[in-house]
C-alpha positions, 0 to 999 in steps of 0.5 A: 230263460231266454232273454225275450222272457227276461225282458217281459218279467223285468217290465212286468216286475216294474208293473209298466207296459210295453208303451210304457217302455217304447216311449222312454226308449222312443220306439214304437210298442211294435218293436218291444212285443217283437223283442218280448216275444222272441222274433227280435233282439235289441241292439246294443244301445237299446240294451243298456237304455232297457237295463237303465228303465229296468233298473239291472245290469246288460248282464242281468238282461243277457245271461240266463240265472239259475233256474228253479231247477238248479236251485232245488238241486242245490238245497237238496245236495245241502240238506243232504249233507246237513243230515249225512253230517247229522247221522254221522254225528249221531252214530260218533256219540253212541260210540263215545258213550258206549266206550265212556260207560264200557272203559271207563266205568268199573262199577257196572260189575261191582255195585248192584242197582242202577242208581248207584251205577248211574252215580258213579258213571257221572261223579267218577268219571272226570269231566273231560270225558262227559264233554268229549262224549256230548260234543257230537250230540250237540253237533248232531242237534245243530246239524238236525236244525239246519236240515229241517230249515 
């Protein structure tokens, strides 16, 4: 955005005119169109009375600020990490839980029925081994929210 487009969209945010303008910076509305339209520049001090009416800084008035498209580009890039980290999380925790029912659970080929197994892979196994295996799913969960933001 050039700073002829920043000048109209601070005035026209404000809801004044470009008479309005002119007249607290006692020039004409000629002048303001020109610099709104890009055949003019103002100077210096008309920089910092025209910061002053439009309630910015000279800086805010003079550099250009990320645009849409830069802006779009960032959240992307966010919201892809967000669901990379998702998928990660979600791909660690089935390996927790493959290794924990695997290693740690003897039953599966002792005892018959489900019931009983799923009994004993819960009561048997101590708690830091259930925790360590949900920690990533609820990673997962968190990451999961964040990206449908």
């Amino acid at each position: 955005m050039e700073i002829a487009e920043r000048l109209k969209a601070q005035r026209e945010k404000l809801g004044l005119s470009q008479g309005d303008v002119a007249e607290r910076l006692h020039i004409t509305r000629q002048t303001v169109s020109r610099w709104e339209t890009g055949k003019g520049t103002p100077d210096l001090e008309n920089l910092v009375l025209l910061s002053e009416v439009y309630q910015v800084t000279v800086d805010e008035l003079l550099k250009e600020q990320n645009t849409d498209k830069e802006e779009k580009k960032k959240v992307s890039e966010e919201k892809n990490r967000y669901f990379w980290g998702c998928l990660v999380s979600l791909l660690v925790g089935l390996l927790f839980l493959l290794v924990n029912i695997i290693y740690y659970d003897r039953t599966w080929v002792t005892e018959p029925g489900i019931y009983v197994r799923i009994k004993y892979w819960i009561i048997g196994n101590p708690l830091p081994i259930h925790l360590i295996t949900l920690i990533p799913f609820i990673i997962a969960v968190i990451l999961w929210r964040k990206y449908k933001k």
